[in-house]
DOKERO-997088 format. One record per residue (C-alpha): residue in one letter; residue number from 1; x negated, y, z. Coordinates in Angstrom, 2 decimals. Each point is the difference from the previous one (the first is absolute). Example, Ala and Ser with C-alpha at 12.3 -4.5 7.8 and 13.67 -1.06 7.14 Angstrom:
<bamis>
[bami 'A',1,[-12.30,-4.50,7.80]]
[bami 'S',2,[-1.37,3.44,-0.66]]
</bamis>
This chain:
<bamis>
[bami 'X',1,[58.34,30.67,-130.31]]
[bami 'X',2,[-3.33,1.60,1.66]]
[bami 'X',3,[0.09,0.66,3.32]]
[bami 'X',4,[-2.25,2.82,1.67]]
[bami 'X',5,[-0.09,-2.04,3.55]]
[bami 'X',6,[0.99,-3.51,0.57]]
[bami 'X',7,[1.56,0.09,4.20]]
[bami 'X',8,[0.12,-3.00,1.71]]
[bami 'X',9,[2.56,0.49,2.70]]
[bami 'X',10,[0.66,-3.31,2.44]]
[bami 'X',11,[3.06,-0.52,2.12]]
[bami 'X',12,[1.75,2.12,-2.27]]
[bami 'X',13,[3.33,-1.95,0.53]]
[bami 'X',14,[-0.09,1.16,3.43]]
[bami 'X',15,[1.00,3.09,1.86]]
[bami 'X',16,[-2.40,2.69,-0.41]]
[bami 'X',17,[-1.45,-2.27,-3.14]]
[bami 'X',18,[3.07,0.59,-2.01]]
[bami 'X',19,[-0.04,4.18,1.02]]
[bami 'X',20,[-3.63,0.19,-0.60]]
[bami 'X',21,[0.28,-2.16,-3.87]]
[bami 'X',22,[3.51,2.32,-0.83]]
[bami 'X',23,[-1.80,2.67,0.27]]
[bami 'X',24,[-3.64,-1.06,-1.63]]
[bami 'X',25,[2.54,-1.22,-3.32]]
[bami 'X',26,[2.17,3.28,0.59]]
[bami 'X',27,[-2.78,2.51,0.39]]
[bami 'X',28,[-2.76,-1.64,-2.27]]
[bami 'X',29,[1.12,-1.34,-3.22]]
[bami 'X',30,[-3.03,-0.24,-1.28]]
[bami 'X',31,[-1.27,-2.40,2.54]]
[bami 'X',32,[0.57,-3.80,-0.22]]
[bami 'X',33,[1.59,-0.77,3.94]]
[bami 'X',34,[-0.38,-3.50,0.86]]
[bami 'X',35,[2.20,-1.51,2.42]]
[bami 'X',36,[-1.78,-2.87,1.95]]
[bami 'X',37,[2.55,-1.66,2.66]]
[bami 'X',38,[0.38,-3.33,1.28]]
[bami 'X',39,[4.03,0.27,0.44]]
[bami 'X',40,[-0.43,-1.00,3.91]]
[bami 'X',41,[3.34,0.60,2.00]]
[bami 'X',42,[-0.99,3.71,-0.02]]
[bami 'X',43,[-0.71,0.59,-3.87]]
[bami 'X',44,[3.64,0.79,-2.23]]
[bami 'X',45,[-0.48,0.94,-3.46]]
[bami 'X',46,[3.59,1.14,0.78]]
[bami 'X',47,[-2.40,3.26,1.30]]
[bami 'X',48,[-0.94,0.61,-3.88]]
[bami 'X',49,[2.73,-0.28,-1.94]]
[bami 'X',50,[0.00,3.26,-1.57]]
[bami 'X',51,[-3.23,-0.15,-1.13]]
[bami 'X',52,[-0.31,-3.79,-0.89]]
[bami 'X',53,[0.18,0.74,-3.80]]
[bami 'X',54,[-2.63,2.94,-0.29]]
[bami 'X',55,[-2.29,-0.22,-2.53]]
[bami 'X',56,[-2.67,0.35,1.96]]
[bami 'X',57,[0.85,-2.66,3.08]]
[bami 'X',58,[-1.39,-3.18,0.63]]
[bami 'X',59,[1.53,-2.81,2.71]]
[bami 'X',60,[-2.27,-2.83,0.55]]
[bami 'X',61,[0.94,-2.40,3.17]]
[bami 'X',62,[-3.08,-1.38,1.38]]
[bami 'X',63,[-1.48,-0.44,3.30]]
[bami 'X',64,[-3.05,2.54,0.80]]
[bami 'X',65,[-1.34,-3.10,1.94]]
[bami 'X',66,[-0.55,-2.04,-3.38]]
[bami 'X',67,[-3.31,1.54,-1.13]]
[bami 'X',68,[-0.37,-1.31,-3.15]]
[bami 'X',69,[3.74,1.13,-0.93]]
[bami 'X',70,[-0.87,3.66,1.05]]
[bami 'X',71,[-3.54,-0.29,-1.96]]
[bami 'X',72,[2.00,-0.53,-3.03]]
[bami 'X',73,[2.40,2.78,0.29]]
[bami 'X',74,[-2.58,2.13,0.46]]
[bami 'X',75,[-1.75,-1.13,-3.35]]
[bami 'X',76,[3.26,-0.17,-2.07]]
[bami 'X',77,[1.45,3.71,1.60]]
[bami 'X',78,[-3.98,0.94,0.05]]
[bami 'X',79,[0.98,1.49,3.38]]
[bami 'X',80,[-1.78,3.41,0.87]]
[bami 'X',81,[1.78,1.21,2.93]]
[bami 'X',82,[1.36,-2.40,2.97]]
[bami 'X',83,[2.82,1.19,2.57]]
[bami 'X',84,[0.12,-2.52,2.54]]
[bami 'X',85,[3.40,-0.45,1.81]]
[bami 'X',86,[0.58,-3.58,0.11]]
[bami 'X',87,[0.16,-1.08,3.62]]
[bami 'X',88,[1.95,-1.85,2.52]]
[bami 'X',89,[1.18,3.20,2.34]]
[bami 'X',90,[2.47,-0.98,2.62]]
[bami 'X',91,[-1.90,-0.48,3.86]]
[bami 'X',92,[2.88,-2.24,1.13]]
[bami 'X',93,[-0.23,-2.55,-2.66]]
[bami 'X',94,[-4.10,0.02,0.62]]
[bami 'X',95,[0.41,-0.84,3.83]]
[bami 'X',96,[1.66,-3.15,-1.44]]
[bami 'X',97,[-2.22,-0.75,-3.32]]
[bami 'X',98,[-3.16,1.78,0.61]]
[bami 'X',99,[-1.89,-2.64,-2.98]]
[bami 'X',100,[2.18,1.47,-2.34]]
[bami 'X',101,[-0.71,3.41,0.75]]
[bami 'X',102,[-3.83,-0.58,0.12]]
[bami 'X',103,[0.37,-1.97,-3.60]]
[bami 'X',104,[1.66,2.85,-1.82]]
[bami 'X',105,[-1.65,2.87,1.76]]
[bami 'X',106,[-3.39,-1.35,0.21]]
[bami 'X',107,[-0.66,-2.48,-2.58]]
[bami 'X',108,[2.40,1.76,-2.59]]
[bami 'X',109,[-1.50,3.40,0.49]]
[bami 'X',110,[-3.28,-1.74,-0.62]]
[bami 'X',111,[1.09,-1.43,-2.78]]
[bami 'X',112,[1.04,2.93,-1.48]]
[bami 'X',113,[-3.55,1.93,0.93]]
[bami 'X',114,[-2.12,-3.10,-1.39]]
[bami 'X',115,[2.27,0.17,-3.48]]
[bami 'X',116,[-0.40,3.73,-0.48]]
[bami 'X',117,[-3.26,-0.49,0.75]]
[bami 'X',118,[-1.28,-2.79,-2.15]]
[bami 'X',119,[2.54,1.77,-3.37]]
[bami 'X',120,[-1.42,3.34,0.81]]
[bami 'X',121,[-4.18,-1.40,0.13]]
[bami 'X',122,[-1.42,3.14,1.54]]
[bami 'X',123,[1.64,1.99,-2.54]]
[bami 'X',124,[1.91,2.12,2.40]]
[bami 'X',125,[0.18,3.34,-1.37]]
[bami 'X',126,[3.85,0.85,-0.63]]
[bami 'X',127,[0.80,-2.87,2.29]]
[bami 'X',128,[1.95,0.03,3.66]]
[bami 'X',129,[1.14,-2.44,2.34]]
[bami 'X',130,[2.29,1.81,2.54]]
[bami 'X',131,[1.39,-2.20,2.59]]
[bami 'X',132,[3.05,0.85,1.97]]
[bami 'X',133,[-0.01,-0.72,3.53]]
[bami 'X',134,[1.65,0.71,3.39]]
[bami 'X',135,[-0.14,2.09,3.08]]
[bami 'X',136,[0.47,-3.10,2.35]]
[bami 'X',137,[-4.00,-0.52,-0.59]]
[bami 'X',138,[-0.57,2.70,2.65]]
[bami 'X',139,[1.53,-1.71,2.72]]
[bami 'X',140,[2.31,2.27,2.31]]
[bami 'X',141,[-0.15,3.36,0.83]]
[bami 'X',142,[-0.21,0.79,3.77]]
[bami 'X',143,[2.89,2.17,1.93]]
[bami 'X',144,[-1.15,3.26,1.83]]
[bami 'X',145,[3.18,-1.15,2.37]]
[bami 'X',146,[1.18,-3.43,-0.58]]
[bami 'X',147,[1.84,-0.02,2.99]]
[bami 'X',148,[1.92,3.31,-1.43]]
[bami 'X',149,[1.34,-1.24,-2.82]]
[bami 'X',150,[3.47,0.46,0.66]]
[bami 'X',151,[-0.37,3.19,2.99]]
[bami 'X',152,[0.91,3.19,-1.00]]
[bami 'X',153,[-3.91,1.17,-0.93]]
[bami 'X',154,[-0.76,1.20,-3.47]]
[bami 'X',155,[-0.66,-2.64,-3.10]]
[bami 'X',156,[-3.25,1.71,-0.17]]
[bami 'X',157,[-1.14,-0.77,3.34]]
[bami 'X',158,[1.47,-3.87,-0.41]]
[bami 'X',159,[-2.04,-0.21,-3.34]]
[bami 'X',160,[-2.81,1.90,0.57]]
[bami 'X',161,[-2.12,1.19,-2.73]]
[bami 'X',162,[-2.00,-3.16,-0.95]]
[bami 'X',163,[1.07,-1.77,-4.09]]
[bami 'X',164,[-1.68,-2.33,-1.97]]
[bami 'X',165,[-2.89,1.18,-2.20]]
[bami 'X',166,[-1.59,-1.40,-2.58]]
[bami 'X',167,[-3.29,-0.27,2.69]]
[bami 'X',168,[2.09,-1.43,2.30]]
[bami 'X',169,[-1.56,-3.73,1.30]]
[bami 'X',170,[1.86,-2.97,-0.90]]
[bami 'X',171,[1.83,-1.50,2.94]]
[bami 'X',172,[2.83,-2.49,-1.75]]
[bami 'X',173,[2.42,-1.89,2.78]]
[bami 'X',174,[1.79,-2.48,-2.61]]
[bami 'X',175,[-0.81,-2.42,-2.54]]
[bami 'X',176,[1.49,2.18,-2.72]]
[bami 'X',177,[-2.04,2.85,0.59]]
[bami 'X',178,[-2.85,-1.89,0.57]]
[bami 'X',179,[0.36,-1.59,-3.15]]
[bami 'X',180,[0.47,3.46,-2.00]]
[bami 'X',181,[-3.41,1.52,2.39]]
[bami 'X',182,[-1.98,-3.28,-1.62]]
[bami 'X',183,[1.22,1.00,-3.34]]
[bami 'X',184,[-0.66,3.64,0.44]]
[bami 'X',185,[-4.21,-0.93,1.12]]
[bami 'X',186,[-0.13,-2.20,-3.10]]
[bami 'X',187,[0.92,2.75,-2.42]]
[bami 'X',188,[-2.48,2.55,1.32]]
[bami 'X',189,[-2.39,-3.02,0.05]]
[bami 'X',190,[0.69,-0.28,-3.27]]
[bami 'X',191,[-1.35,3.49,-0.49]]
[bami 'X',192,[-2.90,-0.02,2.03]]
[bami 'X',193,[-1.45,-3.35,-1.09]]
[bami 'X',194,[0.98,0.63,-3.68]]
[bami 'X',195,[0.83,3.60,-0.91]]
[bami 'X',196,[3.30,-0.60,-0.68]]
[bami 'X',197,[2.22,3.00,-0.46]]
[bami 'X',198,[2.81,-0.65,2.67]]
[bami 'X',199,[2.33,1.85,2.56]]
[bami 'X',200,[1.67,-0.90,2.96]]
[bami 'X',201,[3.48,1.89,1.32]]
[bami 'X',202,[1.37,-0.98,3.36]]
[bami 'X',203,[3.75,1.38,0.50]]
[bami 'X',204,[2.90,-0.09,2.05]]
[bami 'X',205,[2.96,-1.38,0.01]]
[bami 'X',206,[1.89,-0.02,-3.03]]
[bami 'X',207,[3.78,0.29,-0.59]]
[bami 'X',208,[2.71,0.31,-3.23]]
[bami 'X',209,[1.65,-1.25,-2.76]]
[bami 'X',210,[-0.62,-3.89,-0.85]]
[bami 'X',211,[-1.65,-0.86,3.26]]
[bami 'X',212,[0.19,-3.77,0.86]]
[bami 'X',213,[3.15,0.10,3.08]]
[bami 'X',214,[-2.57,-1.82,2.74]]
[bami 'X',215,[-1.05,3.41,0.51]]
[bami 'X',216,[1.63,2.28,2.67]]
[bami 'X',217,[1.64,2.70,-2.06]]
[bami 'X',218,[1.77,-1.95,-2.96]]
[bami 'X',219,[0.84,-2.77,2.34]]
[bami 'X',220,[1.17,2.35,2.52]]
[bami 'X',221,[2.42,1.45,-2.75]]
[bami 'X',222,[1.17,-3.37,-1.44]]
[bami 'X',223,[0.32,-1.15,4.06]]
[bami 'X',224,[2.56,3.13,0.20]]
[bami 'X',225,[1.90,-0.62,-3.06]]
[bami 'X',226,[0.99,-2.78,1.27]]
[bami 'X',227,[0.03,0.06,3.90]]
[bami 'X',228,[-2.61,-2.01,0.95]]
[bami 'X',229,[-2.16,1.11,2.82]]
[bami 'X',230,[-2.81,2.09,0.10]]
[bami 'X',231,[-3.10,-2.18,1.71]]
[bami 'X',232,[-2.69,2.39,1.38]]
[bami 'X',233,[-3.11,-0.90,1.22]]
[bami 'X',234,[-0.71,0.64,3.93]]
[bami 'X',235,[1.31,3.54,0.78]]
[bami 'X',236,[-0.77,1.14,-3.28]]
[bami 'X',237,[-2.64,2.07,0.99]]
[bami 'X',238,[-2.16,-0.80,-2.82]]
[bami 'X',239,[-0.98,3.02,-1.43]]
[bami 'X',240,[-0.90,-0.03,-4.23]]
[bami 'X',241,[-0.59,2.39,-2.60]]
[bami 'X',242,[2.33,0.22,-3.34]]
[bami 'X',243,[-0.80,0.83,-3.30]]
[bami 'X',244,[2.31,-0.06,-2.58]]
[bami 'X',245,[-1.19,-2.85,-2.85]]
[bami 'X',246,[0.52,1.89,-3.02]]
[bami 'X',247,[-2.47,2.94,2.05]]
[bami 'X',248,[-2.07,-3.16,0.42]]
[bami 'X',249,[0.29,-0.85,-4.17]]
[bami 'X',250,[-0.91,3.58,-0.62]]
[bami 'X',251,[-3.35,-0.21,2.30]]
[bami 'X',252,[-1.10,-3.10,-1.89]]
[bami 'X',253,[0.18,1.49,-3.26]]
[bami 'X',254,[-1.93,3.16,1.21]]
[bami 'X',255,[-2.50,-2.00,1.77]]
[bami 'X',256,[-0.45,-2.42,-2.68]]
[bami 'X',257,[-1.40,2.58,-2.20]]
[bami 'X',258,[-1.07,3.02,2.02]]
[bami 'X',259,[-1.74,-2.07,3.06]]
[bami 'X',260,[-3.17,-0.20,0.74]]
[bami 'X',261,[-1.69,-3.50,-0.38]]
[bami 'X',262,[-0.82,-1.53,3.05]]
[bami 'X',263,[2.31,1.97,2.04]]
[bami 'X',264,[2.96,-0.63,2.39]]
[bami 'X',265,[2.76,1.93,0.31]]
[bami 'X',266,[2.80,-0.15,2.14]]
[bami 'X',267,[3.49,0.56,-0.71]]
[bami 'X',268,[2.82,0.77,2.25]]
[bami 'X',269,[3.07,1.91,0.61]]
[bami 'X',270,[-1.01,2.02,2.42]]
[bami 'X',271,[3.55,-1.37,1.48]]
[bami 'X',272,[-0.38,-2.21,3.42]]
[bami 'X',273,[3.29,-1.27,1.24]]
[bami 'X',274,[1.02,-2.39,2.87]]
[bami 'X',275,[1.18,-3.13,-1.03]]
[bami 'X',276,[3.67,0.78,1.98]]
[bami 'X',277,[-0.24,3.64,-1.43]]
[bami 'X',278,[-0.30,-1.18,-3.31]]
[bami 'X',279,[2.70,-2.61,0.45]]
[bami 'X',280,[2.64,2.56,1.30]]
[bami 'X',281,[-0.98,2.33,-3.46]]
[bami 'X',282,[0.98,-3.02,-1.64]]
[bami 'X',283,[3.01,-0.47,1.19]]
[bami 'X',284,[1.00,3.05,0.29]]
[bami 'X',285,[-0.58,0.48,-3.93]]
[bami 'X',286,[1.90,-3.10,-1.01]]
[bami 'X',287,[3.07,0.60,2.01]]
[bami 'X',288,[0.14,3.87,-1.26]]
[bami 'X',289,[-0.48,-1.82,-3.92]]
[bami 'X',290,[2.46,-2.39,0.95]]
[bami 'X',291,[2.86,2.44,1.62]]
[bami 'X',292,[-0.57,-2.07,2.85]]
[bami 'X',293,[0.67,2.24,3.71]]
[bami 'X',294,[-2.70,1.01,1.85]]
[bami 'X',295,[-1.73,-2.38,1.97]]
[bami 'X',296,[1.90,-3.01,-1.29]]
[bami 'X',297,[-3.03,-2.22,-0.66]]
[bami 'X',298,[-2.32,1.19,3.02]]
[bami 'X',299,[1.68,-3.59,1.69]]
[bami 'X',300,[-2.16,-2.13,-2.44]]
[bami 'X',301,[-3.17,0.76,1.51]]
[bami 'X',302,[-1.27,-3.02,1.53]]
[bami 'X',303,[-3.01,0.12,2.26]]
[bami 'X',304,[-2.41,-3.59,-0.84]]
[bami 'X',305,[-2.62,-1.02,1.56]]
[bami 'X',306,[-3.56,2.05,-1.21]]
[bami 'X',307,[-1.99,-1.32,-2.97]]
[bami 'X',308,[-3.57,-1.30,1.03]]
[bami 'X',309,[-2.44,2.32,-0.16]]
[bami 'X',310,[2.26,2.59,-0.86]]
[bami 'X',311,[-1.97,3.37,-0.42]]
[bami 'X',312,[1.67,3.10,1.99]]
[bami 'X',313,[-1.33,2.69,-2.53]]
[bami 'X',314,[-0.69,0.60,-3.91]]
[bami 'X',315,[-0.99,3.01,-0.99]]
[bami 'X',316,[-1.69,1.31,-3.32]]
[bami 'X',317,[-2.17,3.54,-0.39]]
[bami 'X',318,[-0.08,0.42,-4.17]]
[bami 'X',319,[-1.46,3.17,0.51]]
[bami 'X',320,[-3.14,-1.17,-2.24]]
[bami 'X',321,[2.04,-0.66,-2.29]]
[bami 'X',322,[2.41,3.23,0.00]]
[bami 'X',323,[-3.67,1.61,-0.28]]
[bami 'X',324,[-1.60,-1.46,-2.64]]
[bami 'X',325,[2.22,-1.33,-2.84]]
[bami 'X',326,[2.86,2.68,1.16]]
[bami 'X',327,[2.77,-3.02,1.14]]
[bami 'X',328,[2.90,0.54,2.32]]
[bami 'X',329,[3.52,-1.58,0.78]]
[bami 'X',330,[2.56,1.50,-2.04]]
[bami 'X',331,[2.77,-1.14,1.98]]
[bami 'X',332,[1.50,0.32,3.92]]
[bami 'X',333,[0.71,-2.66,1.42]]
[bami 'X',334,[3.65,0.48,1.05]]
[bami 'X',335,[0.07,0.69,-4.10]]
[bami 'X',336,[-1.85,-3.21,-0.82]]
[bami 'X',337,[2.24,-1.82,2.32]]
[bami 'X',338,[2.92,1.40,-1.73]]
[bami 'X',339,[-1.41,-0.98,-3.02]]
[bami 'X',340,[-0.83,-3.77,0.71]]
[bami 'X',341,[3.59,-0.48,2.24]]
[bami 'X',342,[1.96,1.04,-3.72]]
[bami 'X',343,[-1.91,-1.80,-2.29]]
[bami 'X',344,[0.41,-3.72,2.53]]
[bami 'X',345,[3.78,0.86,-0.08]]
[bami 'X',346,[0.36,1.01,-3.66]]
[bami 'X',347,[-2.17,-3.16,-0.79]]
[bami 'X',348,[1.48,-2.71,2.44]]
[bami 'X',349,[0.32,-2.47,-3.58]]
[bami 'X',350,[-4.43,0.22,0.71]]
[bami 'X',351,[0.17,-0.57,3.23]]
[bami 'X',352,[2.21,-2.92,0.06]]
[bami 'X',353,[-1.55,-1.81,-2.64]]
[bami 'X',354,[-3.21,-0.23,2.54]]
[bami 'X',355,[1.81,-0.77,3.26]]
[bami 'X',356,[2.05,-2.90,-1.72]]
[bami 'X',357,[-3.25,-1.08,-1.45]]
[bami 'X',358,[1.64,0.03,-3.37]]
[bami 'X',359,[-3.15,1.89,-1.58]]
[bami 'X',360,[-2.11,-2.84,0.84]]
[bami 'X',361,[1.83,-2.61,-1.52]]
[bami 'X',362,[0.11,2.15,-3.31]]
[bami 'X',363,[-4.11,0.07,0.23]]
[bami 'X',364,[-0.18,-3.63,1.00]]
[bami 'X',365,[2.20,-1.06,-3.70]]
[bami 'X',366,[-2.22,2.68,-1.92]]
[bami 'X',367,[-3.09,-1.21,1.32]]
[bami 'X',368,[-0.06,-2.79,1.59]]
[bami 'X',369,[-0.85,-0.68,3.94]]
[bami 'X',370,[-2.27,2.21,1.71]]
</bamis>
């Protein structure tokens, strides 16, 4: 079968990976979607299932580190379009490992570059690489009124007026998002030293279905389910911006062919929440879903001890790119919460297969040690 575009889509086992391939096979049938992941803790082809047998899907497991591996995907799949996802994502696991994150993040996203690169030979009309990156390269947002954050004056005078833009200077405070800033100045290198067609996004944080349960909101659901406590950072003043992954998925696919080359564009909910706020939504939501009183989890919160480094404030404008390509969230959040809360709780068979580390095992027989 001919193909009109062949996609190239890494870390597509993971979170927003698996929304962003569903909808590339779902939405473009005539496109060849190549799914590029390593299977690390975080990738589950569990994410994919419905779409595992379309005719126009392609799983390869390989490590965007191994360049010559990646070279010759690109010349069998003769790749003309790369959507670069793969990453190691979580800041706590960095403070421990930061090698690891500096390997894949780096080196793999330089890997990838160098291998579109050397298949495409200066040839880059029709071509894009668009890498997908983070909000945490920014650094932290100040407070008008730190010390108001929890007196009775307006969010608006707490917050101020000040968001990340894409002009905004870089200013990362952890390994991880030093690690995804490196990667970011390599692929507009990359451009400027070659004349490479590629894109950079920066966006908030993401939430939904099939998100790996490290993260606050699905682990904060399973934590309910079953009683455990809640562990919040500090105070849980930490103020970030949500945006809905599959709003995410759709901004990917719009920027992928509508963007500009050589552009950034942010994306973000336009939704900043405390960290305790955010928590008490949660519960809130699962005990309603669960016919649970009012209240009866708020005793699980458990106040830890802060993360290092921990940035107070996240906060995304995407008004560049509500402007030019037309994109906006489609959901609230109290909806989106909604959303994500029922499908954890109508899919608790998912999530336990990842908590009991049963979905690793079944990767290990199928291919081996990673």
């Amino acid at each position: 079968m001919e193909f009109k575009r062949n996609i190239l889509i890494t870390g597509g086992a993971g979170f927003i990976g698996s929304h962003v391939v569903r909808l590339f096979v779902n939405k473009y049938p005539e496109y060849r979607i190549v799914n590029l992941d390593k299977l690390t803790y975080a990738g589950n082809l569990a994410n994919l299932k419905d779409i595992e047998q379309a005719p126009n899907y392609v799983f390869v497991r390989a490590d965007i580190c191994d360049f010559e591996t990646v070279c010759g995907i690109f010349e069998k799949y003769d790749i003309d379009g790369v959507i670069h996802l793969a990453a190691e994502s979580h800041v706590d696991r960095s403070i421990k490992d930061p090698f690891t994150f500096a390997r894949t993040n780096v080196l793999g996203t330089l890997s990838m570059l160098q291998a579109a690169k050397h298949h495409w030979d200066g040839k880059w009309e029709g071509k894009r690489f668009y890498h997908i990156s983070t909000d945490e390269v920014y650094g932290a947002l100040e407070l008008t009124h730190p010390e108001g954050i929890h007196s009775d004056i307006s969010a608006h005078e707490v917050y101020g007026d000040e968001f990340f833009r894409e002009t905004t200077r870089y200013s990362p405070h952890s390994p991880y998002s030093a690690s995804k800033a490196s990667s970011d100045h390599f692929v507009r290198a990359f451009h400027d030293t070659y004349g490479m067609p590629t894109i950079v996004t920066n966006c908030s944080n993401n939430y939904g279905p099939y998100q790996f349960p490290e993260k606050l909101i699905p682990l904060f659901i399973n934590n309910i389910r079953h009683r455990k406590p809640l562990p919040v950072y500090g105070k849980g003043e930490n103020v970030r911006d949500w945006l809905y992954v599959e709003d995410h998925a759709r901004a990917i696919d719009l920027i992928f062919h509508e963007g500009k080359v050589a552009e950034t564009y942010n994306i973000g909910g336009f939704n900043e929440w405390k960290n305790i706020d955010l928590i008490k939504v949660i519960i809130k939501t699962v005990d309603r879903i669960l016919g649970n009183p009012e209240g009866y989890s708020d005793s699980l919160i458990t106040y830890v001890t802060d993360r290092a480094g921990h940035d107070l404030r996240y906060a995304i404008d995407a008004t560049k790119l509500h402007r030019e390509l037309g994109w906006s969230p489609s959901l609230q959040f109290e909806e989106g919460i909604d959303k994500t809360v029922r499908w954890y709780l109508d899919n608790q068979a998912w999530m336990d297969n990842i908590t009991s580390g049963e979905y690793e095992k079944y990767y290990e027989d199928m291919y081996g040690n990673r």
